[in-house]
Backbone bond lengths (Angstrom), bond angles and torsions (degrees), N, CA, C in turn:
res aa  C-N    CA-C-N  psi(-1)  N-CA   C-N-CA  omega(-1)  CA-C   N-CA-C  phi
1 X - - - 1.454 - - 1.527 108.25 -
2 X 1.254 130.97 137.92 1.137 146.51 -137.59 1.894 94.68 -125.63
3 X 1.412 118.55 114.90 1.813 130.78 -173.40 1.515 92.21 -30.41
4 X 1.186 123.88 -48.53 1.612 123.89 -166.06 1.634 120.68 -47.28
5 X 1.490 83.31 -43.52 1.917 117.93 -176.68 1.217 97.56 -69.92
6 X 1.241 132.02 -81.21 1.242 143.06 -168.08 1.341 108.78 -56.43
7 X 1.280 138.38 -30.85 1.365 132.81 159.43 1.588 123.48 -51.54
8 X 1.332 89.58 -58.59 1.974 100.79 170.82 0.986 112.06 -64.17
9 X 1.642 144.02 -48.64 1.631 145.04 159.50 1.929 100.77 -24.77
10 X 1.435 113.86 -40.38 1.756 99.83 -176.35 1.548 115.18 -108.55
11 X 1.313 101.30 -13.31 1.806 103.36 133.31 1.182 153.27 -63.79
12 X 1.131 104.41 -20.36 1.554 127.56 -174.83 1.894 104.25 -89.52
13 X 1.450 97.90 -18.14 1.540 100.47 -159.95 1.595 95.29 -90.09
14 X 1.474 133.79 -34.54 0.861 119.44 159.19 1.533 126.37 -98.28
15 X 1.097 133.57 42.99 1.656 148.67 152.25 2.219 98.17 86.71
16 X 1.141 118.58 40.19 1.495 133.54 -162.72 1.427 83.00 -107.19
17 X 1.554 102.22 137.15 1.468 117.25 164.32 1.744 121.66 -39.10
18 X 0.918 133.29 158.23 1.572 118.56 150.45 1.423 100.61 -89.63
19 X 1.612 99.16 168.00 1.081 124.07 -172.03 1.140 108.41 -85.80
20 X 1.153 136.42 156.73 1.978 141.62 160.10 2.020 100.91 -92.55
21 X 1.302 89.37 126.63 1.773 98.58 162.71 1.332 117.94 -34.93
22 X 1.452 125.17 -34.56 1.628 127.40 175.73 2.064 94.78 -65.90
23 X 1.228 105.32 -59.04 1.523 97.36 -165.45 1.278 108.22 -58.97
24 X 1.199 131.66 -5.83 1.783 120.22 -177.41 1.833 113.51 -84.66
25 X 0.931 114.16 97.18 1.247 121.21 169.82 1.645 107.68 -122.93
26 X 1.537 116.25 -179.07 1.288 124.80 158.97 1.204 128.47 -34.47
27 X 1.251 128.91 -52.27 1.365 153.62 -149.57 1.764 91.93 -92.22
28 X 1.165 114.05 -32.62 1.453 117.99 -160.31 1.956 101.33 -88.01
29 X 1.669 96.93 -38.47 1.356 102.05 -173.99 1.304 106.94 -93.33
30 X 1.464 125.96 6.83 1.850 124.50 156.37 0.959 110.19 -76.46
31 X 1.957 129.21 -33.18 0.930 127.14 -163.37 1.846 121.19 -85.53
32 X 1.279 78.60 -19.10 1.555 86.78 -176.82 1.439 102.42 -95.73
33 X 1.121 143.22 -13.35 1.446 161.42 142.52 1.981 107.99 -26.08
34 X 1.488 82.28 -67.04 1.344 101.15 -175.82 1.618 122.74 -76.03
35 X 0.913 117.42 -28.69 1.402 129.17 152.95 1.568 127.49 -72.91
36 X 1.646 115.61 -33.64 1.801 119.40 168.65 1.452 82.81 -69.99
37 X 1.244 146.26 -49.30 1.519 120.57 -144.12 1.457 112.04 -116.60
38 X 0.989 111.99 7.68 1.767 118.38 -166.07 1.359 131.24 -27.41
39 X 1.905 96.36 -19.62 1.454 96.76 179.75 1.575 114.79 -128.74
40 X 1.107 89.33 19.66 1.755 96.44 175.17 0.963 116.80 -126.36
41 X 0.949 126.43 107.18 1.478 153.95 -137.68 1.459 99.95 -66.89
42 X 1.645 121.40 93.79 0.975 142.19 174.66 1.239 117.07 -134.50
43 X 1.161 123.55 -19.51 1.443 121.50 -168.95 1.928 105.98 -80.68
44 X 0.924 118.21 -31.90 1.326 106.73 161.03 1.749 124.11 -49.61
45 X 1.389 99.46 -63.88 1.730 95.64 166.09 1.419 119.41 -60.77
46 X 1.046 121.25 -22.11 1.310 111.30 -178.09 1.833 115.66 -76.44
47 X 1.712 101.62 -27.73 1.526 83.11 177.81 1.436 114.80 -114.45
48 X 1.406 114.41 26.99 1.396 129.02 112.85 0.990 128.48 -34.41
49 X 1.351 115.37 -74.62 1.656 116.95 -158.71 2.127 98.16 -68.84
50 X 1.114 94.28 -29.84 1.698 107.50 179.80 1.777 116.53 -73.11
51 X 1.127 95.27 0.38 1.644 109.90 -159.81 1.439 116.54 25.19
52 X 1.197 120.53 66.67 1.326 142.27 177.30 1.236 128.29 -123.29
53 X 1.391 100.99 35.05 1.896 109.78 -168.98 1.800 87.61 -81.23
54 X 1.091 117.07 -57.59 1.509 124.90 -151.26 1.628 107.59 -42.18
55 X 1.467 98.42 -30.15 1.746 128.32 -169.43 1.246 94.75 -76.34
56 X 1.307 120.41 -71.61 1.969 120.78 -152.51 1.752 86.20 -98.94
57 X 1.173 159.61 -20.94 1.752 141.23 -160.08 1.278 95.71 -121.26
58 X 1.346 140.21 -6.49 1.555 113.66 -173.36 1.517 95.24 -104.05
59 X 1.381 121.09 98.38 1.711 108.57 -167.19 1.634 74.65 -155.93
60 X 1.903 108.46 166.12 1.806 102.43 164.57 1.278 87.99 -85.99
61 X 1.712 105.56 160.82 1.380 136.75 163.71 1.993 104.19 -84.77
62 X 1.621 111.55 121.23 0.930 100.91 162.06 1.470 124.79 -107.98
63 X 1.786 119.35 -161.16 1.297 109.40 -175.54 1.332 78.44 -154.41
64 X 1.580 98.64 155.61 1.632 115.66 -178.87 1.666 102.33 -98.73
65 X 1.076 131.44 134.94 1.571 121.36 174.32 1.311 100.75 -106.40
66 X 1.262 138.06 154.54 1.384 133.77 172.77 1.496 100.04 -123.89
67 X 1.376 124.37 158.47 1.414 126.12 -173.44 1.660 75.10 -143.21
68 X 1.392 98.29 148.47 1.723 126.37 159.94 1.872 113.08 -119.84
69 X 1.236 108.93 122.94 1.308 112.36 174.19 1.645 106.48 -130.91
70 X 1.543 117.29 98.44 1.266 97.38 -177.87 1.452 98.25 104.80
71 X 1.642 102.54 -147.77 1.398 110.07 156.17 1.433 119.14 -111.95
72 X 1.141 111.10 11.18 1.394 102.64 172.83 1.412 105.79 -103.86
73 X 1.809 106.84 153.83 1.584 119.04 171.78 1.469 119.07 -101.31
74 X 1.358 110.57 156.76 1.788 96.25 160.83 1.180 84.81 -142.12
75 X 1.484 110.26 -175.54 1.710 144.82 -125.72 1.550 91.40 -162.35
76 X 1.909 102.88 121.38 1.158 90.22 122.63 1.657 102.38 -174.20
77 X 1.621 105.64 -169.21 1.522 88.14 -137.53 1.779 68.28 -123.92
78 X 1.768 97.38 138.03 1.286 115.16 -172.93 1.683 108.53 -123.16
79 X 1.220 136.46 152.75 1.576 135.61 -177.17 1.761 103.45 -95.51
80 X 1.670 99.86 95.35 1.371 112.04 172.81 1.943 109.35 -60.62
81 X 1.102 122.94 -27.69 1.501 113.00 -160.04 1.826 96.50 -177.59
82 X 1.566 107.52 154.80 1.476 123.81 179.62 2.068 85.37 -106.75
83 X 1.514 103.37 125.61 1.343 97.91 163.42 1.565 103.16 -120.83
84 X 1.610 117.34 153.06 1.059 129.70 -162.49 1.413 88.57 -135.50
85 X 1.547 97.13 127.57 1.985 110.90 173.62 1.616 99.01 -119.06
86 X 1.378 126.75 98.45 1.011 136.37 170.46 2.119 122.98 -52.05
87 X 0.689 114.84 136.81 1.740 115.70 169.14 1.728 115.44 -31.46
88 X 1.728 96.93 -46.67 1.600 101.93 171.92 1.269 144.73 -35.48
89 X 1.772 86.65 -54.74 1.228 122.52 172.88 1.584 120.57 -35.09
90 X 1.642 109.67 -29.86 1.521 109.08 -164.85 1.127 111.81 -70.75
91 X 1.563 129.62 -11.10 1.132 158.98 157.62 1.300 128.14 -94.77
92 X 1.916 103.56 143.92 1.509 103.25 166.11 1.824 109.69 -108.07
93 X 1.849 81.06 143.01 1.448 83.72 155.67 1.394 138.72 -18.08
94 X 1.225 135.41 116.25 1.588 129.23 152.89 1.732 120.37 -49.16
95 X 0.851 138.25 65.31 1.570 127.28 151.66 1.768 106.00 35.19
96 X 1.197 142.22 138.89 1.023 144.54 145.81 1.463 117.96 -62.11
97 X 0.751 131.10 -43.92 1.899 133.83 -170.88 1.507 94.10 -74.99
98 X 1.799 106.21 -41.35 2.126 87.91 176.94 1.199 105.61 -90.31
99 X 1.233 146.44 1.89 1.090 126.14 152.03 1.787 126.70 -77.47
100 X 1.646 118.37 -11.79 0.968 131.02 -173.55 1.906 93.63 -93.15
101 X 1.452 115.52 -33.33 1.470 112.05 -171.89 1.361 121.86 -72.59
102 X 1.379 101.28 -48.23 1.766 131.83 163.52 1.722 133.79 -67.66
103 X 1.142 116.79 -25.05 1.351 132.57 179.67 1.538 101.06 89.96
104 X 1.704 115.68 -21.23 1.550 101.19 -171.66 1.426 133.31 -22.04
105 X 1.232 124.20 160.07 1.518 124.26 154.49 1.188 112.46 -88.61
106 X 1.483 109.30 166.63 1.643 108.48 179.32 1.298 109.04 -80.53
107 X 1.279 114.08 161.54 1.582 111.62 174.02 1.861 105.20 -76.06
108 X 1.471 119.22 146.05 1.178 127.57 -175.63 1.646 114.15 -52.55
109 X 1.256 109.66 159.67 1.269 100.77 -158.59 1.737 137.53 76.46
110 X 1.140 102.08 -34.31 1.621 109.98 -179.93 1.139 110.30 -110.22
């Protein structure tokens, strides 16, 4: 079965256009990635494996505060923290003992 096929097979299952061979690119197969799995916790490995942390994790984290006065609420959205996703990151560490067993090098960054 051919990515094209198998894409439209989980389009097809919920009544979604198929795709045309021009629309299948990268960008097309993150998206549909990210939408089949949205809640199972894949999207971290995935932009790992995509090395695209630097892109989607180095952003601030905010937080919504809500205030009550009365009965009415308001909203608003404040910058809890600056997070920084380094290049390294796309990688894990080598273990010391397999790098001592194997001769490996460490992976860059670590």
């Amino acid at each position: 079965m051919t990515a094209l096929a198998a894409i439209n097979l989980v389009r097809q299952r919920v009544n979604m256009p198929a795709l045309t061979a021009a629309q299948l690119n990268q960008q097309s197969l993150e998206h549909e990635r990210n939408v089949e799995l949205g809640f199972e916790d894949q999207r971290l490995w995935d932009v790992r494996r995509w090395k695209e942390g630097t892109t989607w994790f180095s952003k601030p984290v905010n937080r919504v505060e809500i205030s009550k006065d009365g009965t009415a609420y308001t909203y608003s959205v404040t910058k809890l923290e600056n997070r920084t996703f380094s290049d390294k990151m796309d990688w894990y560490p080598i273990p010391q003992d397999e790098i001592t067993k194997t001769g490996w090098t460490q992976n860059t960054g670590w």
